[in-house]
SEKOLKE-341927 format. One record per residue: x, y, z of N, C-alpha, C, O in turn. Coordinates in steps of 0.05 Angstrom, whole numbers. Each point is the difference from the previous one (the first is absolute). Example, Ala and Ser with C-alpha at 12.3 -4.5 7.8 and 13.67 -1.06 7.14 Angstrom:
# residues 2
(pt (264, -114, 156), (-18, 24, 0), (18, 24, 0), (21, 0, 13))
(pt (-28, 21, -27), (16, 24, 1), (-15, 22, 14), (10, 22, 4))
//
This chain:
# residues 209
(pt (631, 66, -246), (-19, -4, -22), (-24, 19, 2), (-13, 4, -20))
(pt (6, 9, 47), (-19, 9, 0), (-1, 27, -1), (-22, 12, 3))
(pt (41, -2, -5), (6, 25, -23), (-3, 1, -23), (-12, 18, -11))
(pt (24, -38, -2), (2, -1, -28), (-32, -2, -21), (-9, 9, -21))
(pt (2, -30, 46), (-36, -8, -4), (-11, 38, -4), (-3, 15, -19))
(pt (0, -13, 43), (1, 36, -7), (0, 14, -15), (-21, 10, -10))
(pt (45, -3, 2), (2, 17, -29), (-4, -18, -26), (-7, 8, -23))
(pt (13, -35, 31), (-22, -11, -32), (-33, 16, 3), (-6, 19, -14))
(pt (-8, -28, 29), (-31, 16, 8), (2, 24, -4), (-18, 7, -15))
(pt (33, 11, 22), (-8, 26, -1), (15, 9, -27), (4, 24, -4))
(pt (4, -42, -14), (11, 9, -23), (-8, -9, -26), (6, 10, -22))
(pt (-23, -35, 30), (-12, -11, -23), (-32, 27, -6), (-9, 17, 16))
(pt (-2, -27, -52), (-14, 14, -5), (-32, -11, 12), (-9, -21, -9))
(pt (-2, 32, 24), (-36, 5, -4), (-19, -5, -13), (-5, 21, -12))
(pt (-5, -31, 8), (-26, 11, -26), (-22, 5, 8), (-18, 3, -16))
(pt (15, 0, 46), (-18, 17, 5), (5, 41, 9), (-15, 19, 0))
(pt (42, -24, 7), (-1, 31, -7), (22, 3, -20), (10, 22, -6))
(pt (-2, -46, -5), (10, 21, -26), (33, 5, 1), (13, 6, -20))
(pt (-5, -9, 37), (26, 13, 5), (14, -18, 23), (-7, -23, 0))
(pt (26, 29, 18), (7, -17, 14), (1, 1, 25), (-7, 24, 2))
(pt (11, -32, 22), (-2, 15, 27), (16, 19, 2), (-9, 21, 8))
(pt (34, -24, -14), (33, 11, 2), (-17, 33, -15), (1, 20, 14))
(pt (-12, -19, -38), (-5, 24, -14), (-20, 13, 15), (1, 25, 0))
(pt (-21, -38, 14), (-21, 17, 23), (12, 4, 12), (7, 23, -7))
(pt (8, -31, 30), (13, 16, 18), (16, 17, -3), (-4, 20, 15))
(pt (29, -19, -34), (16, 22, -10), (9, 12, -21), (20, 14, -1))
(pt (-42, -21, -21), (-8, 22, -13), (19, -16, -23), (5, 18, -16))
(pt (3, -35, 9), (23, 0, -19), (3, -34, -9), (-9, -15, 17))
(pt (21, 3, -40), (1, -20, -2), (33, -20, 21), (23, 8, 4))
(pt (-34, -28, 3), (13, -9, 26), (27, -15, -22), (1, -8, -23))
(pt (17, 9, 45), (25, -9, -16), (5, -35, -2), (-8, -20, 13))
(pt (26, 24, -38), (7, -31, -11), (12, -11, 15), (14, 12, 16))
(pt (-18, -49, -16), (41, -5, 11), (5, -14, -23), (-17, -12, -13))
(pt (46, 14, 7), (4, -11, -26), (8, -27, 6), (14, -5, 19))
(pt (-23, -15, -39), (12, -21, 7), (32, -9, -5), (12, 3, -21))
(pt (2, -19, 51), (23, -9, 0), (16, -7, -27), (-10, -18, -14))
(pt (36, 31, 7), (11, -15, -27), (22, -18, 18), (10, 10, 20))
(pt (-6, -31, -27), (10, -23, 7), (26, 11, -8), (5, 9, -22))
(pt (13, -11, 46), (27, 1, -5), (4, 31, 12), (22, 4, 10))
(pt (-39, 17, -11), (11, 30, 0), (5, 3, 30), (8, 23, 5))
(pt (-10, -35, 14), (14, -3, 30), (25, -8, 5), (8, -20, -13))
(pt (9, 33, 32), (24, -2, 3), (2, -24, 24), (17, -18, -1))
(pt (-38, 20, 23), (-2, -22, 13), (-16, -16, -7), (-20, 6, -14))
(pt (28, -32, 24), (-16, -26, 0), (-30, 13, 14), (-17, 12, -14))
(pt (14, -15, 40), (-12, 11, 16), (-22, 14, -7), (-22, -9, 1))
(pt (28, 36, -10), (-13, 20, -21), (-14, -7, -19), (-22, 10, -3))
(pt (33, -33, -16), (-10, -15, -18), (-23, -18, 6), (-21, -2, -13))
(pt (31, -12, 39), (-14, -19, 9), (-32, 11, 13), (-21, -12, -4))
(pt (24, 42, 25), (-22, 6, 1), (-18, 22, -24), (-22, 9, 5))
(pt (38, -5, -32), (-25, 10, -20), (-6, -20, -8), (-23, 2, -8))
(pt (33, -28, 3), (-12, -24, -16), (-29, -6, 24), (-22, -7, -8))
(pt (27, 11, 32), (-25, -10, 19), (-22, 17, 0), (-24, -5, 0))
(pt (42, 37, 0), (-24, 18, -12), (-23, -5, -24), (-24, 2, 1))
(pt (38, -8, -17), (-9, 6, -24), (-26, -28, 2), (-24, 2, -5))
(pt (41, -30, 14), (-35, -19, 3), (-15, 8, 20), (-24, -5, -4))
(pt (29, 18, 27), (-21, 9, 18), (-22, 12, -13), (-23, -6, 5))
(pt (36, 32, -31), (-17, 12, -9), (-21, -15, -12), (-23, 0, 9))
(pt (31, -12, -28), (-5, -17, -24), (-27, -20, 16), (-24, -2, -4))
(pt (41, -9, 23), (-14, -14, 22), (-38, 8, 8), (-22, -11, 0))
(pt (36, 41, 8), (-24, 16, 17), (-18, 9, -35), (-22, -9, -5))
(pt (33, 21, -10), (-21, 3, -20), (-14, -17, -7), (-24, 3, 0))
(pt (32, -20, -4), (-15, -36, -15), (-20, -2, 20), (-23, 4, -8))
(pt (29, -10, 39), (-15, -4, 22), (-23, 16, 2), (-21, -10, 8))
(pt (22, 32, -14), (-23, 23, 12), (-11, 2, -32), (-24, 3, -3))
(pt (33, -4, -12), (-14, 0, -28), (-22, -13, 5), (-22, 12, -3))
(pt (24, -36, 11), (-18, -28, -4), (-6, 2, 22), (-10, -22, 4))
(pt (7, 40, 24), (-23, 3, 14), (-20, 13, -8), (-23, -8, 1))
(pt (34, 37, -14), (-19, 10, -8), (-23, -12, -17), (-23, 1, 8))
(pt (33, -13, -36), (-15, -16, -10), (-24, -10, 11), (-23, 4, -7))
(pt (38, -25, 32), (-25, -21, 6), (-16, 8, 19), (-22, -9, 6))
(pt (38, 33, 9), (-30, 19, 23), (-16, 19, -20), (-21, 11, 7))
(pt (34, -6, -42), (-29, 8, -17), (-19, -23, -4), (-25, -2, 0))
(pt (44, -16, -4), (-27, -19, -14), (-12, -10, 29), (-24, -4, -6))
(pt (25, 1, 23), (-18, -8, 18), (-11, 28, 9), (-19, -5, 15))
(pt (22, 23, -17), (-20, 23, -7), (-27, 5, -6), (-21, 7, 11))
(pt (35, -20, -44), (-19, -1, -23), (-16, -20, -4), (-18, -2, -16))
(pt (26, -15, 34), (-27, -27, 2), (-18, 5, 22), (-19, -15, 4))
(pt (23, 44, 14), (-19, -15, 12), (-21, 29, -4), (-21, 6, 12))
(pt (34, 5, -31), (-18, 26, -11), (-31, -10, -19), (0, -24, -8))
(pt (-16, 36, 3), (-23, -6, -21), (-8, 32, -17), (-4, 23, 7))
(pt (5, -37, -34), (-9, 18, -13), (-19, 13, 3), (-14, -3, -20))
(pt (2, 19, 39), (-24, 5, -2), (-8, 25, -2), (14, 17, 11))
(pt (-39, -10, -25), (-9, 29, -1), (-33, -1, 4), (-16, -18, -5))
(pt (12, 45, 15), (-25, 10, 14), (-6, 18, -19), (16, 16, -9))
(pt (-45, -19, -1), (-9, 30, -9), (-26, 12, 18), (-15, -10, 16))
(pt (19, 34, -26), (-26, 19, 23), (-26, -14, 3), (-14, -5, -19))
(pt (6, -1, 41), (-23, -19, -8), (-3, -20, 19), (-15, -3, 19))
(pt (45, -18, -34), (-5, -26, 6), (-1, -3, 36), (2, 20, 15))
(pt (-6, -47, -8), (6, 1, 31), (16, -22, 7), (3, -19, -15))
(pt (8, 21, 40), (17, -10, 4), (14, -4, 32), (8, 18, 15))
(pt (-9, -47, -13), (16, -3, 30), (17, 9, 11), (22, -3, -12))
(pt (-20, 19, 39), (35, 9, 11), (9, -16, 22), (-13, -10, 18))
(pt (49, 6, -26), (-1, -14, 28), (15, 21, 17), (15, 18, -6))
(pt (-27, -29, 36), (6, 18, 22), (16, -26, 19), (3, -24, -3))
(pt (5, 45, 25), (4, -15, 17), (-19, 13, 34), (2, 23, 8))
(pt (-15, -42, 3), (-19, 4, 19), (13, 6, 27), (-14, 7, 19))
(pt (45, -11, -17), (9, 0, 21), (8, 29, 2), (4, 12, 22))
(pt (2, 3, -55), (13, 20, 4), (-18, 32, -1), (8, 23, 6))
(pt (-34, -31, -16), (-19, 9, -7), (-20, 12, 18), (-22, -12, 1))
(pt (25, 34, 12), (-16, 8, 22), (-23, -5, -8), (-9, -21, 9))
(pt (-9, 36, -29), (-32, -6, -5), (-7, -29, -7), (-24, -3, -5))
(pt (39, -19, 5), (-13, -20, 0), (2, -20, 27), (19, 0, 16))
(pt (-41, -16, -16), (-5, -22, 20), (29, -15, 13), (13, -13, -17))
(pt (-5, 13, 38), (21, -15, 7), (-11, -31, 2), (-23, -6, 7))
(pt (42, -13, -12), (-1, -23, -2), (20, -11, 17), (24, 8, -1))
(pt (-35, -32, 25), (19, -11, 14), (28, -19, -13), (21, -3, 12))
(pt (-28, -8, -40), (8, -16, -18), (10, 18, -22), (-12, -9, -20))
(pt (28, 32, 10), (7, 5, -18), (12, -13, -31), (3, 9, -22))
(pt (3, -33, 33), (10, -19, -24), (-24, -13, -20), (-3, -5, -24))
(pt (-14, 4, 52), (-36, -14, -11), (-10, 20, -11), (-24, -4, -4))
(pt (32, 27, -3), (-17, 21, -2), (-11, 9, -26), (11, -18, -13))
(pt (-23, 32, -5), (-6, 5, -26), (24, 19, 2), (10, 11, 19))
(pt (-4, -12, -53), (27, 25, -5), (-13, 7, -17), (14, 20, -4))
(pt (-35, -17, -16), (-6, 16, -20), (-31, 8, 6), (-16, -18, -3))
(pt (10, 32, 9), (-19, 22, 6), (-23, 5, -30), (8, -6, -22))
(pt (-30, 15, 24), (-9, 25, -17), (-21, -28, -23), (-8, -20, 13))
(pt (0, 20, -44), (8, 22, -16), (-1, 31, 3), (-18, 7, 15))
(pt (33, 12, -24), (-4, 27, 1), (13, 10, -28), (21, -9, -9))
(pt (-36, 28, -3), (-10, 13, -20), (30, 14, -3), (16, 11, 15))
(pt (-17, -16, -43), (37, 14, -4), (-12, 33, -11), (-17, 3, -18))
(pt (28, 15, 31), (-14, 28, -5), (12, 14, -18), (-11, 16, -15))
(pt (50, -25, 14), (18, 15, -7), (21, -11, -7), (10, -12, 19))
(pt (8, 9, -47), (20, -19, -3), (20, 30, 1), (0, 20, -13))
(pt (18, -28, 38), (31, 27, 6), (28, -13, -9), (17, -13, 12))
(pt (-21, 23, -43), (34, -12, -15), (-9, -24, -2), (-24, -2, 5))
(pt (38, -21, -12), (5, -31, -13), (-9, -18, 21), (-12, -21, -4))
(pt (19, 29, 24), (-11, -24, 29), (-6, 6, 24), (7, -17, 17))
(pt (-21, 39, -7), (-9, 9, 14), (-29, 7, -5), (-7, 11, -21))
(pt (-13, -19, 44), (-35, 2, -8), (-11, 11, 23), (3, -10, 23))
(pt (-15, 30, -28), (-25, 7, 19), (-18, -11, 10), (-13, 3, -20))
(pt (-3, -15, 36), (-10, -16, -1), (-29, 11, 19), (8, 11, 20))
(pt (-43, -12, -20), (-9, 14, 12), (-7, -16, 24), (-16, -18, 1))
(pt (38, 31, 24), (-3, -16, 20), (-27, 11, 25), (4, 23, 8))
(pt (-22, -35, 1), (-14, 7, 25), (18, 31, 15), (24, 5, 3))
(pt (-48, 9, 5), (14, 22, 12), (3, -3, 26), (19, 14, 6))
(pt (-31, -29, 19), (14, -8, 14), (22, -18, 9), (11, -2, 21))
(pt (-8, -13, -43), (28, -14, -4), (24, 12, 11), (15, -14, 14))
(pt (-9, 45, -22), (28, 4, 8), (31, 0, -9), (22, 7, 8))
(pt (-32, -19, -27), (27, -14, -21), (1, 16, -27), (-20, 8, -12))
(pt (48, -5, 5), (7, 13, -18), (-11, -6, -18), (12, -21, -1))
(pt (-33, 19, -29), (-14, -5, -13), (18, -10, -27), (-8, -11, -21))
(pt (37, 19, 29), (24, -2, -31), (10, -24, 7), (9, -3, 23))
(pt (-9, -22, -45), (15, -16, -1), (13, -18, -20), (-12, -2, -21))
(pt (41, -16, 25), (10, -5, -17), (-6, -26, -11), (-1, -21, 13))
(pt (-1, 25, -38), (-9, -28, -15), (1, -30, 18), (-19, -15, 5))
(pt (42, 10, 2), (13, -16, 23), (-26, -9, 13), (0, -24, 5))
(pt (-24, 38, 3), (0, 6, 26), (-32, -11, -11), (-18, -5, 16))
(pt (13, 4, -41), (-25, 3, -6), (-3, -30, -26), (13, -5, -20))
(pt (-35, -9, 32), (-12, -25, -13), (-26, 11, -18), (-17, 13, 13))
(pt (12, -18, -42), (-25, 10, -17), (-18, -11, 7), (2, -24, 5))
(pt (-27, 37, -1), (-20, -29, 6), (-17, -1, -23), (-9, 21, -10))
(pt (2, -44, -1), (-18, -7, -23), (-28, 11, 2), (-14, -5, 19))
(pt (5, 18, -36), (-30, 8, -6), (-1, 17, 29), (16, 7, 17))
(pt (-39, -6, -23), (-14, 28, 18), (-11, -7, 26), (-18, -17, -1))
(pt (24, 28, 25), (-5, -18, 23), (-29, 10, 3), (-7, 23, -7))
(pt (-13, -43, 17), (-18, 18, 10), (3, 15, 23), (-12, 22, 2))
(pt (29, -32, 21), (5, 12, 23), (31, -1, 5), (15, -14, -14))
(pt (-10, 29, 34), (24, 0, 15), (6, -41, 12), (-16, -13, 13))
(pt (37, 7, -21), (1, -29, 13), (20, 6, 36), (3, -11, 22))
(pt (1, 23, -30), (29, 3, 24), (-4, 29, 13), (18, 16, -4))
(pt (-42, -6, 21), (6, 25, 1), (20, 6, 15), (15, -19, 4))
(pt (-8, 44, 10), (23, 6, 21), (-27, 9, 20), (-20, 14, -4))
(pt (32, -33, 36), (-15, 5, 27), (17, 19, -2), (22, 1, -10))
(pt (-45, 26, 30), (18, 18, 12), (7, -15, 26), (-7, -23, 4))
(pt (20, 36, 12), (9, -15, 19), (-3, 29, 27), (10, 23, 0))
(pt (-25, -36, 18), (-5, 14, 28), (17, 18, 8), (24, -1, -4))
(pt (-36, 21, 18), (27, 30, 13), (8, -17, 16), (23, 3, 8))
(pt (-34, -19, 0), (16, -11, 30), (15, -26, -6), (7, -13, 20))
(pt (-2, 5, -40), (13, -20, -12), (28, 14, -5), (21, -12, 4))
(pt (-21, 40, -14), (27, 12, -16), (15, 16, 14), (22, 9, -7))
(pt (-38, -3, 33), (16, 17, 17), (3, -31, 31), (-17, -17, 3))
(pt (35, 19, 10), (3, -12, 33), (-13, 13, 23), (6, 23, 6))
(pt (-27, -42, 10), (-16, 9, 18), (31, 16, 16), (24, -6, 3))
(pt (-40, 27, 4), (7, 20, 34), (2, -11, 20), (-21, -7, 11))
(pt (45, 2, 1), (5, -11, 14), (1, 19, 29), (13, 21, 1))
(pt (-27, -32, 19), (-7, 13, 29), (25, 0, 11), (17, -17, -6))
(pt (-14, 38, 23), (28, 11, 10), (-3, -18, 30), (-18, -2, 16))
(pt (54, -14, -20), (0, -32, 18), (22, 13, 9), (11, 19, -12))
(pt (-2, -29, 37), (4, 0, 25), (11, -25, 18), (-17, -12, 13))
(pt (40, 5, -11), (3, -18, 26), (8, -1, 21), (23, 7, 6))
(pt (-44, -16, 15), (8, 4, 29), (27, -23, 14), (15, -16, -13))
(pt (-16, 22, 39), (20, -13, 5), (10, -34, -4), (20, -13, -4))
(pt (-43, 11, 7), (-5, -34, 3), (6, -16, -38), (3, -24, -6))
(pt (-5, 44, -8), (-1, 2, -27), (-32, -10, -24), (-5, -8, -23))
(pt (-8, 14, 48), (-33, -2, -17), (-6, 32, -12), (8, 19, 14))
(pt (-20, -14, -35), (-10, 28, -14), (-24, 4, 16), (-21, -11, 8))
(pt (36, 35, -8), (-34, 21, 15), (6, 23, -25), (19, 8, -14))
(pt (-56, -3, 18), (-4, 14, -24), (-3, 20, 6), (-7, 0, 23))
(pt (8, 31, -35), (-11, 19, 7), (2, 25, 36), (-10, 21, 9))
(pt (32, -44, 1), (12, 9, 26), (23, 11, 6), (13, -6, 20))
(pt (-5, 24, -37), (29, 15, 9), (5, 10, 21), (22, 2, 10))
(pt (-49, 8, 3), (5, 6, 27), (15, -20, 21), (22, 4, 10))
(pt (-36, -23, -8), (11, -23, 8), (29, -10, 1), (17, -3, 18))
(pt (-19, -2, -40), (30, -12, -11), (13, 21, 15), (8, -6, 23))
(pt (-3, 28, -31), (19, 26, 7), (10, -4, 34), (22, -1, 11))
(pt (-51, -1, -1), (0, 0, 36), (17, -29, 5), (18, -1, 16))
(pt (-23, -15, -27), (12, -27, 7), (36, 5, -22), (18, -16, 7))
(pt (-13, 30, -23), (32, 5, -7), (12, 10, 33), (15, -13, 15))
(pt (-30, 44, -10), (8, 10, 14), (5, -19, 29), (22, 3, 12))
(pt (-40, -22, -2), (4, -19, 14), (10, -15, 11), (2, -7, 24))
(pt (10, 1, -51), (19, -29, -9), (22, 0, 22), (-4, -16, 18))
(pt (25, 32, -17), (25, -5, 15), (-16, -14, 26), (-3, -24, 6))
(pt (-5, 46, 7), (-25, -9, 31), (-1, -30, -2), (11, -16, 16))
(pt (-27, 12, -38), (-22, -26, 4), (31, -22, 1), (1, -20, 14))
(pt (18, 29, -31), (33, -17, -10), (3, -8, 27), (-1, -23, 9))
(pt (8, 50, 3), (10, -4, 33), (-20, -24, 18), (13, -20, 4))
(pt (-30, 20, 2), (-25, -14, 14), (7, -20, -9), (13, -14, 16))
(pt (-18, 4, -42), (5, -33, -9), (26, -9, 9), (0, -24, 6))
(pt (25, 38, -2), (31, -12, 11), (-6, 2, 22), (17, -6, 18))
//
């Protein structure tokens, strides 16, 4: 079946590019199967597996038809009409965990997800916005509608700014060059040591037996 699933997908039509998978990949419209005429088999057998063919197909079209469907409409519910003009302002959501220039939070779930207002500078095509973000922020300033809450009237201030967040917060302290001696406690900063007590070792082996 899971072949057949297959070339149903790669043979049905698109409507987002238009054409079919079968025609992107090789250039050409993908071939028919004709459906079974009842009776034109000489075996039972023969007969018996195009009649199974033919509901598998039937089967798999119906099936994936009506996924498609209902993964659009749950799509489309959880989309919002919304539009920005040059000007207005408006909330972004981020995520703080993923976001170098902002504040890390021990609680990411507790955390604010929508940031800003910030000043829409630039509408790029139908749903994509510029947005004028802080210049030490760091963050790409383009984003997609998705991503962006309008905020009512004119803020007087920033509600949500972005913390920068510390050099020593974004990089891992330097860690001092460690060492263990025999006994297995760290000595620091003693290679000499260590080295004279490797070289040792058999010696000191022998003495203890």
């Amino acid at each position: 079946m899971l072949p057949w699933a297959e070339f149903w997908y790669n043979t049905a039509f698109h409507s987002f590019a238009g054409v079919t998978p079968f025609q992107v990949l090789y250039g050409r419209e993908p071939p028919t199967i004709s459906r079974y005429v009842l009776g034109s088999a000489a075996d039972d057998l023969v007969e018996k597996y195009m009649l199974e063919r033919d509901g598998v197909l039937v089967l798999l079209r119906n099936n994936l038809s009506e996924t498609q469907i209902s993964m659009k409409l749950y799509a489309d519910a959880r989309r919002t009409d919304l539009q920005l003009e040059v000007g207005d302002w408006a909330f972004v959501k981020l995520k703080p965990y993923r976001q170098l220039s902002l504040r890390l939070q021990h609680h990411h779930k507790l955390g604010r997800k929508y940031f800003g207002p910030y000043r829409v500078l630039k509408r790029i095509g139908y749903v994509v916005y510029k947005l004028d973000m802080p210049v030490d922020a760091r963050i790409h300033p383009v984003f997609h509608i998705s991503m962006l809450k309008k905020s009512v009237g004119t803020p007087a201030e920033q509600v949500t700014p972005l913390l920068q967040v510390p050099v020593e917060d974004q990089h891992p302290p330097k860690l001092k060059d460690k060492v263990l001696d025999w006994e297995g406690s760290i000595v620091m900063d003693q290679p000499d040591q260590v080295s004279r007590e490797i070289e040792n070792g058999p010696e000191t082996i022998r003495k203890s037996q």
